[in-house]
C-alpha atoms as an extended CHARMM CRD file, in Angstrom:
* protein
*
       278  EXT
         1         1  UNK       CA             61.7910000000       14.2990000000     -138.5140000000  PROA      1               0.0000000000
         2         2  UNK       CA             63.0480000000       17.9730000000     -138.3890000000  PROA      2               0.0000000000
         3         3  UNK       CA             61.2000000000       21.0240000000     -139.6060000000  PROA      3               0.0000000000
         4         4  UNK       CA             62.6170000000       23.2600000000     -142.3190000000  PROA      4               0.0000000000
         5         5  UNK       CA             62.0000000000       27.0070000000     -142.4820000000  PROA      5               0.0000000000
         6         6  UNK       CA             63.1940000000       30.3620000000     -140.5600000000  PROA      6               0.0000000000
         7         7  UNK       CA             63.3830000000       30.2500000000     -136.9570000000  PROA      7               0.0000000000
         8         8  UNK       CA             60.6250000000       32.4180000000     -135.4380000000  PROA      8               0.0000000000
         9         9  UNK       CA             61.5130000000       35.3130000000     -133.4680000000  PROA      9               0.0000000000
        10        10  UNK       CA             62.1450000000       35.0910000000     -129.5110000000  PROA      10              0.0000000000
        11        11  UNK       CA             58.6570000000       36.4640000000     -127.6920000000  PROA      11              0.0000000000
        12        12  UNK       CA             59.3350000000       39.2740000000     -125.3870000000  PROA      12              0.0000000000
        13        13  UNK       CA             60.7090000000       38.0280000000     -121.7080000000  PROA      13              0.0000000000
        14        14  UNK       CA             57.3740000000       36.3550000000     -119.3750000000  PROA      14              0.0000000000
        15        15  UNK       CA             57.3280000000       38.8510000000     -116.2630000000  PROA      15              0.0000000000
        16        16  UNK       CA             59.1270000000       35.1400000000     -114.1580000000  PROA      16              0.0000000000
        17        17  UNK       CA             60.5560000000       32.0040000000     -115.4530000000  PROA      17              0.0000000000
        18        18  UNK       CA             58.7590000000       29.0030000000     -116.6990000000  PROA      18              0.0000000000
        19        19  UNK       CA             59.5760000000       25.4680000000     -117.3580000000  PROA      19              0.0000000000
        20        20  UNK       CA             59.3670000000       23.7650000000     -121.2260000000  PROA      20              0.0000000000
        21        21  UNK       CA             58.2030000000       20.2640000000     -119.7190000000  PROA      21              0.0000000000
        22        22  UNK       CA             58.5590000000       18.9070000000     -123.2750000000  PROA      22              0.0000000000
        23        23  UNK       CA             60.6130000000       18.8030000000     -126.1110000000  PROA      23              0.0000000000
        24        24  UNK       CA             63.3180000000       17.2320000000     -128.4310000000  PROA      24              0.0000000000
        25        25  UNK       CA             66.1430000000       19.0460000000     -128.9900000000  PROA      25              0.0000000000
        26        26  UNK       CA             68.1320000000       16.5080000000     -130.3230000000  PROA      26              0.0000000000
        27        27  UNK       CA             66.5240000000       17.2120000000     -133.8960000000  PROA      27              0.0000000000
        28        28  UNK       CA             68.6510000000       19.9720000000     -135.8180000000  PROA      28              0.0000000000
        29        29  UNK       CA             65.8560000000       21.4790000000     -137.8860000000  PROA      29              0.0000000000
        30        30  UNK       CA             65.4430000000       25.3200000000     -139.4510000000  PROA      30              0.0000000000
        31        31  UNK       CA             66.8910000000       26.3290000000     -142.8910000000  PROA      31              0.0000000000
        32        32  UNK       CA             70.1520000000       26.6300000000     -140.5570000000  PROA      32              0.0000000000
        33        33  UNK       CA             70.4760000000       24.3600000000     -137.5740000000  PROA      33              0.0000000000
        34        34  UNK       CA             71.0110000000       26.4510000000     -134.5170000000  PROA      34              0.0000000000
        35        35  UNK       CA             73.0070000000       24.5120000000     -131.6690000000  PROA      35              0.0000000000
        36        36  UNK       CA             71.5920000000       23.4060000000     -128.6980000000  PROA      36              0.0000000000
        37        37  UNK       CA             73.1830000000       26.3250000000     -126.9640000000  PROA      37              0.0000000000
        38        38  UNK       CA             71.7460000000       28.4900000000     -128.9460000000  PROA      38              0.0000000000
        39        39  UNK       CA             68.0160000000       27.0990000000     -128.7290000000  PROA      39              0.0000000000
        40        40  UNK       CA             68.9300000000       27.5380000000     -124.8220000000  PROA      40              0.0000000000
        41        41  UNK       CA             69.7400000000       30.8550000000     -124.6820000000  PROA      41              0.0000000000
        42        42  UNK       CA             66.6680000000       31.7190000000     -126.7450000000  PROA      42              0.0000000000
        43        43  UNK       CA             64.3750000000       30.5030000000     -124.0210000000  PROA      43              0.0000000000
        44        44  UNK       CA             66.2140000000       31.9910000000     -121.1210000000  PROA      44              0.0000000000
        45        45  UNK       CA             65.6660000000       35.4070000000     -123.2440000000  PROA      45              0.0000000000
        46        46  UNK       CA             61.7520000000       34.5500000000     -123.5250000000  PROA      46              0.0000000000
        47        47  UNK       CA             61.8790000000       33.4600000000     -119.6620000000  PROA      47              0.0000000000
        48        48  UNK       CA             61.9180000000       29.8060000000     -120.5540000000  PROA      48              0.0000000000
        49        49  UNK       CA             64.8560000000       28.7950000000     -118.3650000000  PROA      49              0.0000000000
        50        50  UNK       CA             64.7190000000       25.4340000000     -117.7160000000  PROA      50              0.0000000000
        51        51  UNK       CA             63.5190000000       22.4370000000     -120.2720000000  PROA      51              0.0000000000
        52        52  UNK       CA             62.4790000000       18.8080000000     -119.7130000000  PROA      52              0.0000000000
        53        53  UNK       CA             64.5590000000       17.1230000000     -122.9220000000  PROA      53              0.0000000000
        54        54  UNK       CA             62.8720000000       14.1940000000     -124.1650000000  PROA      54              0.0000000000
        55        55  UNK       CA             64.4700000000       11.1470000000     -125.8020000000  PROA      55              0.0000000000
        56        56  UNK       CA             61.7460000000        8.4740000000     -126.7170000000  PROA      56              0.0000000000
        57        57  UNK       CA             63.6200000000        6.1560000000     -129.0190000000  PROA      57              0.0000000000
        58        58  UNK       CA             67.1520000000        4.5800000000     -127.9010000000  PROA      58              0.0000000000
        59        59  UNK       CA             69.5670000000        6.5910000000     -129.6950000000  PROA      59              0.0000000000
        60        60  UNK       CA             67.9710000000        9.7940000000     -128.9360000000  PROA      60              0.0000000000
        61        61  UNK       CA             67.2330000000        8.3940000000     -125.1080000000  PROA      61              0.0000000000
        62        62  UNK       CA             71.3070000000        7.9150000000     -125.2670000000  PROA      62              0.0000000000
        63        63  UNK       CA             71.5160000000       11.3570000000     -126.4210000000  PROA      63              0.0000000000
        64        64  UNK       CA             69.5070000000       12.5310000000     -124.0040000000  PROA      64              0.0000000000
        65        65  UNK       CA             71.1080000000       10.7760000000     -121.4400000000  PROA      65              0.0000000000
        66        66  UNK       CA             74.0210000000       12.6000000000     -122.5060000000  PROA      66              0.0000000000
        67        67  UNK       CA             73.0030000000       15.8660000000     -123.2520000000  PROA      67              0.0000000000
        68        68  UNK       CA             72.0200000000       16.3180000000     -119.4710000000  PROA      68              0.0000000000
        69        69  UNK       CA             74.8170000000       16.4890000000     -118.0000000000  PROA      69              0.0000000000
        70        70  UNK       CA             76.3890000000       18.4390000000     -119.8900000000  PROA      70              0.0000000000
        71        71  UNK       CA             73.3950000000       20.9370000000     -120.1890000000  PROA      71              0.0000000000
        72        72  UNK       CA             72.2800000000       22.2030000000     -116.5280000000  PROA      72              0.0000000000
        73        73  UNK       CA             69.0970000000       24.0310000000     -117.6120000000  PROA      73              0.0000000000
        74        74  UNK       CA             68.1550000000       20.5790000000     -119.1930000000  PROA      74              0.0000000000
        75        75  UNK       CA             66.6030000000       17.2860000000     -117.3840000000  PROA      75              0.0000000000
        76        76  UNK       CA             65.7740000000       14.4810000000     -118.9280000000  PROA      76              0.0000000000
        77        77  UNK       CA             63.2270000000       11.8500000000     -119.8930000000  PROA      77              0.0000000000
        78        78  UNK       CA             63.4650000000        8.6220000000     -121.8360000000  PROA      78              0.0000000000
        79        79  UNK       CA             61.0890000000        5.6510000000     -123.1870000000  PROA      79              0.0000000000
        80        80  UNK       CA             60.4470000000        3.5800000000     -126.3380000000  PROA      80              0.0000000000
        81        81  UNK       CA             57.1850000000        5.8460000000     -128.1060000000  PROA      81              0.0000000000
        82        82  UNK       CA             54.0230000000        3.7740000000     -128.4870000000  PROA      82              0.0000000000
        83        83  UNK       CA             54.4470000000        4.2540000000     -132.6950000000  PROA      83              0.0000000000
        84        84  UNK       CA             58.5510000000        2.9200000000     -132.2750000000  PROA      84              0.0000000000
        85        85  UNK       CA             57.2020000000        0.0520000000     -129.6390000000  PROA      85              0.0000000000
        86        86  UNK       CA             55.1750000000       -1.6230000000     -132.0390000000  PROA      86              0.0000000000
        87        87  UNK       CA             57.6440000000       -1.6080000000     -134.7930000000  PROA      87              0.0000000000
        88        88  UNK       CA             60.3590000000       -2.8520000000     -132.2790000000  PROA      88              0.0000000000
        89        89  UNK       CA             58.0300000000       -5.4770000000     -131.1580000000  PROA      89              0.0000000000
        90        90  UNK       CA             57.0530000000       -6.4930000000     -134.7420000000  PROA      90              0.0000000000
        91        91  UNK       CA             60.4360000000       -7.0630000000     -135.5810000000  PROA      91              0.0000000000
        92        92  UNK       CA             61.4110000000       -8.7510000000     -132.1690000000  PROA      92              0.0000000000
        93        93  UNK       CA             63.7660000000       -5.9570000000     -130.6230000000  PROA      93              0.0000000000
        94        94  UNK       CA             61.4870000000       -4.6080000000     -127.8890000000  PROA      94              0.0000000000
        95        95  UNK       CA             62.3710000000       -6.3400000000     -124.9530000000  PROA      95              0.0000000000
        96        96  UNK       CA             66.8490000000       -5.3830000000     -125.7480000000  PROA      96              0.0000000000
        97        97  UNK       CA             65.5890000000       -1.8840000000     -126.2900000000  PROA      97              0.0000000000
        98        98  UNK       CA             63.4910000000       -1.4410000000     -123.3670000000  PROA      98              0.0000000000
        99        99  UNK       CA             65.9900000000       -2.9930000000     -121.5530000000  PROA      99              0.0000000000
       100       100  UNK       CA             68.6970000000       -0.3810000000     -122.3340000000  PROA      100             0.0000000000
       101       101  UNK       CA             65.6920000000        2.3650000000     -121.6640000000  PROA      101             0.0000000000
       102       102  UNK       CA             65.3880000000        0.8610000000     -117.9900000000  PROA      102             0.0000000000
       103       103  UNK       CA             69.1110000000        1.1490000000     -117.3370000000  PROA      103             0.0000000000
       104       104  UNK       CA             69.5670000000        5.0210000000     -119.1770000000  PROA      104             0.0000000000
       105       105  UNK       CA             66.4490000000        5.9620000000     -116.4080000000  PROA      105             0.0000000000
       106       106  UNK       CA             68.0940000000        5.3290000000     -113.3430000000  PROA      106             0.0000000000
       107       107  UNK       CA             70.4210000000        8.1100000000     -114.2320000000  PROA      107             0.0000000000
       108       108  UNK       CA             70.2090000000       10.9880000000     -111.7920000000  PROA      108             0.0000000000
       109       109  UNK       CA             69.3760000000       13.9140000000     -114.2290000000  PROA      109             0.0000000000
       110       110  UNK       CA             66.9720000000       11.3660000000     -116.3160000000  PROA      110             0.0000000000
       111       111  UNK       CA             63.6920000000       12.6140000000     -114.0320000000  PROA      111             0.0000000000
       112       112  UNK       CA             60.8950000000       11.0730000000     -116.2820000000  PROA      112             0.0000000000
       113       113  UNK       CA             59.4220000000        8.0700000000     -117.9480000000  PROA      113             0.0000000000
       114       114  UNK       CA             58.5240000000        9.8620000000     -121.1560000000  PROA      114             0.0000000000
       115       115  UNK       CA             57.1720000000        9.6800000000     -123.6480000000  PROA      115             0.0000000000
       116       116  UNK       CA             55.3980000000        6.5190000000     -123.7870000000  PROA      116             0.0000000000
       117       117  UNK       CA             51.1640000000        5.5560000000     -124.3840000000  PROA      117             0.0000000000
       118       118  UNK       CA             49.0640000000        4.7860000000     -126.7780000000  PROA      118             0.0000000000
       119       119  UNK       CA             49.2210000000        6.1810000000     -130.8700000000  PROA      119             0.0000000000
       120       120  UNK       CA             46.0580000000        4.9260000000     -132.7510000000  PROA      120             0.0000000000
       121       121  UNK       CA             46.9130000000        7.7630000000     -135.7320000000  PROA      121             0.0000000000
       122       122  UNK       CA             50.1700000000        6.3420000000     -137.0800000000  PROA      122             0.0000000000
       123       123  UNK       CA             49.8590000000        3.1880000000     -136.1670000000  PROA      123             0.0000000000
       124       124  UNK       CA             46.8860000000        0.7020000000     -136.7340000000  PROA      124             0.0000000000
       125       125  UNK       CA             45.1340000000       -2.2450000000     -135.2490000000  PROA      125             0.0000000000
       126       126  UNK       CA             48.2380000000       -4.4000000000     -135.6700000000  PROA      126             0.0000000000
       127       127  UNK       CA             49.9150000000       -2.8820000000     -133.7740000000  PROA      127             0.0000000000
       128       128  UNK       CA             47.7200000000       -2.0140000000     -130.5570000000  PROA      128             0.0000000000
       129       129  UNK       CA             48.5820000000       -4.9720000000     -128.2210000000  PROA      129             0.0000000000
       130       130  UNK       CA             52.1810000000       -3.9990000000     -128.4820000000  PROA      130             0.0000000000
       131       131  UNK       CA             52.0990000000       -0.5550000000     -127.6870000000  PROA      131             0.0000000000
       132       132  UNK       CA             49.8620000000       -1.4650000000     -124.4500000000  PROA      132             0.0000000000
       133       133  UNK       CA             52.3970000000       -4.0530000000     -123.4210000000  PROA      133             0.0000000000
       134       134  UNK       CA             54.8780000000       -1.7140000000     -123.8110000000  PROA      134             0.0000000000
       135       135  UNK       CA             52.7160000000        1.3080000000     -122.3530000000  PROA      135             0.0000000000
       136       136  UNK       CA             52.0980000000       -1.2930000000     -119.1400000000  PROA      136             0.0000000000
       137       137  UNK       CA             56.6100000000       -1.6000000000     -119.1680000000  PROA      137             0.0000000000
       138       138  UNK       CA             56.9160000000        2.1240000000     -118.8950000000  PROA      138             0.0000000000
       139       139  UNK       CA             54.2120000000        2.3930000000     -115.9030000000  PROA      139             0.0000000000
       140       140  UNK       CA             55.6420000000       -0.4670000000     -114.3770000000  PROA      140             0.0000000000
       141       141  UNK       CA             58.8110000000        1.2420000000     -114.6490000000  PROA      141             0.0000000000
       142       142  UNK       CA             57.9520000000        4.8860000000     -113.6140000000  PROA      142             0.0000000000
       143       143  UNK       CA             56.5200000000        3.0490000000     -110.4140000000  PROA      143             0.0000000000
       144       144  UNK       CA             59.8440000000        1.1040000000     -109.3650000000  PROA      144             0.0000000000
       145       145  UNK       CA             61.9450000000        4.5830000000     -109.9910000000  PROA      145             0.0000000000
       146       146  UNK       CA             59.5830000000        6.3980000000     -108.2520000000  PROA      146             0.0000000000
       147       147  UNK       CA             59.6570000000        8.9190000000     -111.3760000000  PROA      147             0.0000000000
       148       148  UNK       CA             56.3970000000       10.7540000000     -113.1240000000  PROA      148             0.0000000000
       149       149  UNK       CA             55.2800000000        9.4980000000     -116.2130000000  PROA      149             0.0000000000
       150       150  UNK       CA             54.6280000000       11.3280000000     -119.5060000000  PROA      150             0.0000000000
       151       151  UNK       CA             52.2490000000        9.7400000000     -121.7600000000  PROA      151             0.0000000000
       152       152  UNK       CA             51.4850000000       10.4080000000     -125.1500000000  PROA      152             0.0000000000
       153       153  UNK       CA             47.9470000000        9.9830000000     -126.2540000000  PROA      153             0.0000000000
       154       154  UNK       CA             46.7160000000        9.7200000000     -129.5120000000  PROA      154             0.0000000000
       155       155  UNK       CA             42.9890000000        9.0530000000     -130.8170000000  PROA      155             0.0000000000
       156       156  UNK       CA             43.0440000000        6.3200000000     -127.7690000000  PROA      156             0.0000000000
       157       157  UNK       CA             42.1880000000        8.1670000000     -124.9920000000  PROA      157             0.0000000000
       158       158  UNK       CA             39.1060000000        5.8170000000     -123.8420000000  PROA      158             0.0000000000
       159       159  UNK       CA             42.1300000000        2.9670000000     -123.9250000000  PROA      159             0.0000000000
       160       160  UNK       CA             44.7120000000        4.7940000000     -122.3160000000  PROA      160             0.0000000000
       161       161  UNK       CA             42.4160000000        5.7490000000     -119.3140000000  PROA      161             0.0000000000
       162       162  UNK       CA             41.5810000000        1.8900000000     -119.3860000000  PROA      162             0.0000000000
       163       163  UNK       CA             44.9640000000        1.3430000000     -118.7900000000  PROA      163             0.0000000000
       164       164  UNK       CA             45.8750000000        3.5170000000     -116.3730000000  PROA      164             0.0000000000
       165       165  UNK       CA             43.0780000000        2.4600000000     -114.0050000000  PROA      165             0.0000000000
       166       166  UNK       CA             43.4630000000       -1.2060000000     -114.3640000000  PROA      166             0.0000000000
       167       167  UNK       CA             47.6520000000       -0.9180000000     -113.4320000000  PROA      167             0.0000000000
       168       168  UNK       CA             47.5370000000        1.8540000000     -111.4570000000  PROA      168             0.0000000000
       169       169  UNK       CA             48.3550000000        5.4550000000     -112.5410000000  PROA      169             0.0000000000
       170       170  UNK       CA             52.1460000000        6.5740000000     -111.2420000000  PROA      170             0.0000000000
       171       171  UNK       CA             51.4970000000        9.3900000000     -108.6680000000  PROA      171             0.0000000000
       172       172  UNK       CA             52.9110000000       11.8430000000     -110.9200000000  PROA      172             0.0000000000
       173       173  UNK       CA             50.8590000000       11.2420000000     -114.0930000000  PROA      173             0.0000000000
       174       174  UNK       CA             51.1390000000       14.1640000000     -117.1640000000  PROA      174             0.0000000000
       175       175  UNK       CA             49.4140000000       13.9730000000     -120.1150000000  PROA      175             0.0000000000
       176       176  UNK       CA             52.0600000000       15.3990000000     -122.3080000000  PROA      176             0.0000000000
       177       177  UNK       CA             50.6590000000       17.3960000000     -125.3750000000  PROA      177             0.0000000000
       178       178  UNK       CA             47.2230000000       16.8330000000     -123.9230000000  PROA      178             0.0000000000
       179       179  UNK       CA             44.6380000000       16.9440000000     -126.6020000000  PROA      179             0.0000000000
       180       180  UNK       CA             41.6150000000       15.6210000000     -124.9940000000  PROA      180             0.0000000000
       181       181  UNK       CA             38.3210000000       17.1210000000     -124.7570000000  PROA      181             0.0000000000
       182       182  UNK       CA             36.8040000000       19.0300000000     -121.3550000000  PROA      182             0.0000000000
       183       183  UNK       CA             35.1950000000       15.6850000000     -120.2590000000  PROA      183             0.0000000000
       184       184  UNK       CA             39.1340000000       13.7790000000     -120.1420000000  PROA      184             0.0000000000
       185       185  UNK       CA             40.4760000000       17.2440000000     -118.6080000000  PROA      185             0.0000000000
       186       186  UNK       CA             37.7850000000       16.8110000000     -115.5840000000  PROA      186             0.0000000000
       187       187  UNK       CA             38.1740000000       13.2200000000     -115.1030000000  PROA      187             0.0000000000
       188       188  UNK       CA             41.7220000000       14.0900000000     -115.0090000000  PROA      188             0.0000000000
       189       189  UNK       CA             41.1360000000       16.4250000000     -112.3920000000  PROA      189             0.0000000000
       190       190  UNK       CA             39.7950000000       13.9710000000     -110.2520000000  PROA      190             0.0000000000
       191       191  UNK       CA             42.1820000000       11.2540000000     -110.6170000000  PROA      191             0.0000000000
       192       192  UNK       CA             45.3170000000       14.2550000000     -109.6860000000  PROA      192             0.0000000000
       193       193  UNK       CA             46.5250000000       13.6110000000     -113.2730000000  PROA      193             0.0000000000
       194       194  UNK       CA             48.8230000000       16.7850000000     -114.5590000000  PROA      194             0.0000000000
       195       195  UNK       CA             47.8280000000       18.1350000000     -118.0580000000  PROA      195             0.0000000000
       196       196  UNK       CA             50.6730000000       19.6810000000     -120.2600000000  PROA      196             0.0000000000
       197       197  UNK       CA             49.6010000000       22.3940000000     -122.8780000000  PROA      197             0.0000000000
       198       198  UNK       CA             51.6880000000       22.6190000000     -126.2810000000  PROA      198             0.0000000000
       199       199  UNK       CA             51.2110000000       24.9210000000     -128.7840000000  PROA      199             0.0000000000
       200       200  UNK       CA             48.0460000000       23.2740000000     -130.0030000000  PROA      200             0.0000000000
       201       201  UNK       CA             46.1300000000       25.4650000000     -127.5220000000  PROA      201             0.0000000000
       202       202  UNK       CA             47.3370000000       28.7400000000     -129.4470000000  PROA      202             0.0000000000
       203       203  UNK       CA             45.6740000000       27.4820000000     -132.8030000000  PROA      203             0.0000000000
       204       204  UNK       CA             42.4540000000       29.2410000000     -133.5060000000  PROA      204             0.0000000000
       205       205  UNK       CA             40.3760000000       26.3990000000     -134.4660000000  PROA      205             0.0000000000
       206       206  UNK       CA             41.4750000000       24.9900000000     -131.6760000000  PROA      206             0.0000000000
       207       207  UNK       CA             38.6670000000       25.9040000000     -129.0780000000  PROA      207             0.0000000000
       208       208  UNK       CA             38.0710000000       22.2340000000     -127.5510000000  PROA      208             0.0000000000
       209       209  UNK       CA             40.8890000000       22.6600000000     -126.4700000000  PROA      209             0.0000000000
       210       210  UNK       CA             41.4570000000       26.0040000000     -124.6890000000  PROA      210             0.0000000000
       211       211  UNK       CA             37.8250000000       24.2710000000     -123.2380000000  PROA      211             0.0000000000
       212       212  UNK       CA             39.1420000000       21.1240000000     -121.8540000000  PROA      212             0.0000000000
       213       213  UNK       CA             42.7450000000       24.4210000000     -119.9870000000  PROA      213             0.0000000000
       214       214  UNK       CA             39.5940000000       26.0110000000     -118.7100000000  PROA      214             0.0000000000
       215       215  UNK       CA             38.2660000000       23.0770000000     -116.3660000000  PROA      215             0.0000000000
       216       216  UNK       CA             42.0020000000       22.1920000000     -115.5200000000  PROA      216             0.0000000000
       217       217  UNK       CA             43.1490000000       23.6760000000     -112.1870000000  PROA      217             0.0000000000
       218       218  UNK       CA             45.9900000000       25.8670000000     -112.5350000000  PROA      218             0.0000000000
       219       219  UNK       CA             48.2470000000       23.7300000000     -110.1690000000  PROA      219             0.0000000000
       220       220  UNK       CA             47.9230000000       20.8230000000     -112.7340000000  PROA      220             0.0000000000
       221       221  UNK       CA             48.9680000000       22.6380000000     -115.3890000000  PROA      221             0.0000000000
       222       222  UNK       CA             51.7870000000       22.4890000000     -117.2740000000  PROA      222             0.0000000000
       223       223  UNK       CA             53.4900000000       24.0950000000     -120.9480000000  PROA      223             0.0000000000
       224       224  UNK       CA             55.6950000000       22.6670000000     -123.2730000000  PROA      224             0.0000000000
       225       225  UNK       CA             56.5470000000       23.2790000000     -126.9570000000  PROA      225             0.0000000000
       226       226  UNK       CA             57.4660000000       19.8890000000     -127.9450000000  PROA      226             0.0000000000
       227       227  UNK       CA             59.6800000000       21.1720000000     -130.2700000000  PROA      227             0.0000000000
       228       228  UNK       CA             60.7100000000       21.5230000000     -132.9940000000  PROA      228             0.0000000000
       229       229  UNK       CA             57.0410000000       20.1670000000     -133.6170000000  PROA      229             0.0000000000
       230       230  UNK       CA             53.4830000000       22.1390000000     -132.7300000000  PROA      230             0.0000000000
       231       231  UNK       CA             54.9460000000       25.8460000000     -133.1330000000  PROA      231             0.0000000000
       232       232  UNK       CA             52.3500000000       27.9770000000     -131.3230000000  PROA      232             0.0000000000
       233       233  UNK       CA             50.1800000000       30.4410000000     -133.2180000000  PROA      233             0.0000000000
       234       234  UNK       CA             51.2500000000       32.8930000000     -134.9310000000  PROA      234             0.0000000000
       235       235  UNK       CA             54.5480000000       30.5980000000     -135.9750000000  PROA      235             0.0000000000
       236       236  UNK       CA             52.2450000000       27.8470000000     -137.4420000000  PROA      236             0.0000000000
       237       237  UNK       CA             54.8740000000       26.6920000000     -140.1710000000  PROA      237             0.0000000000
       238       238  UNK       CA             58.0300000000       27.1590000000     -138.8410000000  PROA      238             0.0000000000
       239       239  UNK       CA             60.5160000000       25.3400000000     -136.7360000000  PROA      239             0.0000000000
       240       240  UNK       CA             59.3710000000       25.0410000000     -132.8310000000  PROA      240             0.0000000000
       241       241  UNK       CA             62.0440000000       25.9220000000     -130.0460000000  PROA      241             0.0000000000
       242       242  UNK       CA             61.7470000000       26.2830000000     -126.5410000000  PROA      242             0.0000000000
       243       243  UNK       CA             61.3280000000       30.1210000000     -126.3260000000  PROA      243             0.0000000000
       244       244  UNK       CA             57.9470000000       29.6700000000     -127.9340000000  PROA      244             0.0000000000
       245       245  UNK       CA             56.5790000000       28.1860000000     -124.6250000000  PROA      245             0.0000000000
       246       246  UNK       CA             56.1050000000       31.7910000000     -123.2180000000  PROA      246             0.0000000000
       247       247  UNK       CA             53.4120000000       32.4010000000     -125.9830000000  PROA      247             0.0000000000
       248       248  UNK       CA             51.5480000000       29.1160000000     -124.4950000000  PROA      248             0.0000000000
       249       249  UNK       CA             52.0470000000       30.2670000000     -121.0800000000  PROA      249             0.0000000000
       250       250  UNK       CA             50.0000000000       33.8000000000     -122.5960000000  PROA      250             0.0000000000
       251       251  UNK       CA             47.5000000000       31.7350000000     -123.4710000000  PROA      251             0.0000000000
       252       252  UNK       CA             46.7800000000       29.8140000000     -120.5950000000  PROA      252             0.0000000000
       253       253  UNK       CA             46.9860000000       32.8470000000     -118.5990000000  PROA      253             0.0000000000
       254       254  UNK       CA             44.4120000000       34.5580000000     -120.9510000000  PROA      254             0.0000000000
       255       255  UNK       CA             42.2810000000       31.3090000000     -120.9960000000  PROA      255             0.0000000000
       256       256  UNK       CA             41.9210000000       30.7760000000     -117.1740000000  PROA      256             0.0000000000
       257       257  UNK       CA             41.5420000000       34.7670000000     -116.5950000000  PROA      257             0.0000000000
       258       258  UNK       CA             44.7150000000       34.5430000000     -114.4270000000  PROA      258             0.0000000000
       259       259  UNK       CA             47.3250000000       36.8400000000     -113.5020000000  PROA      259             0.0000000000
       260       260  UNK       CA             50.4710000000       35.8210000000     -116.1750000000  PROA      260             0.0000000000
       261       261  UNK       CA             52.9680000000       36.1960000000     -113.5850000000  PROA      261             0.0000000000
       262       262  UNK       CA             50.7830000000       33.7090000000     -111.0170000000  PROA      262             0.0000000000
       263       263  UNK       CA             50.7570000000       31.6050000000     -113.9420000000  PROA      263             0.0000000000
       264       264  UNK       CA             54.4290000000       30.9790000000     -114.7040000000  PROA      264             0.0000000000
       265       265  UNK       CA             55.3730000000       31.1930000000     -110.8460000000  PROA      265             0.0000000000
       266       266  UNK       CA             52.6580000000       28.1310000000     -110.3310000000  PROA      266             0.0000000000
       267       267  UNK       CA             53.8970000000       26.2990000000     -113.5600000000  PROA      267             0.0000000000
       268       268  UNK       CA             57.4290000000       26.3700000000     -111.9740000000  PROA      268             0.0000000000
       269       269  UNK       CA             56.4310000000       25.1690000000     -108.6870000000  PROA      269             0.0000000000
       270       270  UNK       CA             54.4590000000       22.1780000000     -110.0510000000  PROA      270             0.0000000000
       271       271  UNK       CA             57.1630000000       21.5110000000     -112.4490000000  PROA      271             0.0000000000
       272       272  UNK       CA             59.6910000000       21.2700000000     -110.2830000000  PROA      272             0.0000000000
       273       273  UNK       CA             57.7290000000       19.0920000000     -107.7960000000  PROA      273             0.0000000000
       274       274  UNK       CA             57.0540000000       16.6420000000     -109.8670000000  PROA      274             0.0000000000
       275       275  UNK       CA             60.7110000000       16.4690000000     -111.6980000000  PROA      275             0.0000000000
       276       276  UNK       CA             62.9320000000       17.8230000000     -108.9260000000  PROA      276             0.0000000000
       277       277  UNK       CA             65.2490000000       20.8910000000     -108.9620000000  PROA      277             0.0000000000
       278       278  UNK       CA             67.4010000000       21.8000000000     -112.0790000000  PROA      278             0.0000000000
């Protein structure tokens, strides 16, 4: 799972700092690994100062667990992902790897249940009851901690809403690489559900999209790169890192008509309410 390639060039500095509420930076990838520290200084350069690390199997939720305090522009997030939850559960390991995810979240830089929901593109009808048992864990979960939840939803949105309403969404609810349609980004809206923008939204063909950031108010918006996956437009190809979020944050400030300055001061506000301070 890493990306090979050159790394694309830091975009000039946002006019005030922004948060990268998603990635993994536990994968090396690029023609020639760059260090964590050096992905990190990147996105300070670009304005990105602060990143929400994400570690959604166990050994990268241990390295995650790690990596944050060690790191002090990083927090943290851990789960078991929907696509690893099913294969866990198929082979009777769920329940021993949840349980070490439970423990690794009540760490106090680990500020997120993330990323966990429902994956109907990799994995296929076989596999659908586990990843809502497991999705209905990491709710559960997110709701004892009192942490926000990150979901990851793909091709199952009617069945992740389903979900949600029937156990009761965590107050601090993000859609993490949202890729829904305007309809999803309204209803949404009304349930106080937070909707975080990867590079998907730079694509040109990718105009459902930047549709769906239009009807999102600004204060439930969020960026992320998700790297080293989804490189933003005009990278397409090459290995994501978290500098790239200030071309998202461009967009969303181009989409919404909105000042780009008003846009990264209200991304950090929201981002920090709902994860805490760095």
């Amino acid at each position: 799972m890493t990306r090979a390639g050159q790394w694309p060039p830091v975009p000039e500095a946002l006019p005030a700092p922004i948060v990268d509420n998603h990635c993994h930076l536990e994968y090396p990838a690029g023609d020639e690994p760059r260090s964590v520290e050096r992905r990190l200084e990147d996105a300070a350069a670009a304005g990105v100062t602060r990143v929400v690390q994400v570690g959604c199997e166990v050994d990268s939720a241990i390295w995650t667990a790690d990596a944050v305090t060690r790191f002090p522009q990083m927090l943290g997030g851990v789960a078991i992902h929907p696509n690893e939850a099913a294969v866990l559960a198929a082979a009777g390991t769920y329940d021993e790897a949840f349980a070490t995810i439970a423990d690794l979240a009540r760490g106090e830089r680990i500020r997120v249940v993330s990323e966990t929901g429902l994956d109907y593109f990799r994995t296929g009808p076989e596999g659908r009851d586990a990843q809502v048992a497991a999705f209905r864990d990491h709710i559960a979960l997110a709701k004892e901690l009192d942490l926000p939840l990150q979901i990851h939803d793909r091709d199952a949105h009617a069945d992740v809403v389903e979900v949600l309403d029937r156990d009761g969404a965590p107050e601090r609810t993000v859609f993490h690489c949202f890729s829904g349609d305007a309809g999803l980004a309204r209803l949404a809206a009304q349930r106080g559900w937070y909707l975080s923008f990867a590079g998907t939204v730079t694509f040109k063909n990718a105009g459902a999209l930047r549709a769906a950031l239009a009807v999102t108010p600004l204060d439930h918006v969020l960026v992320e790169t998700d790297s080293p996956f989804l490189t933003a437009h005009p990278h397409r190809g090459t290995p994501n890192h978290p500098a790239l979020a200030a071309l998202t944050a461009r967009t969303v400030a181009d989409v919404l008509e909105a000042d780009l300055r008003v846009v990264c001061e209200t991304v950090s506000a929201t981002s920090e309410s709902l994860y805490g301070p760095w």
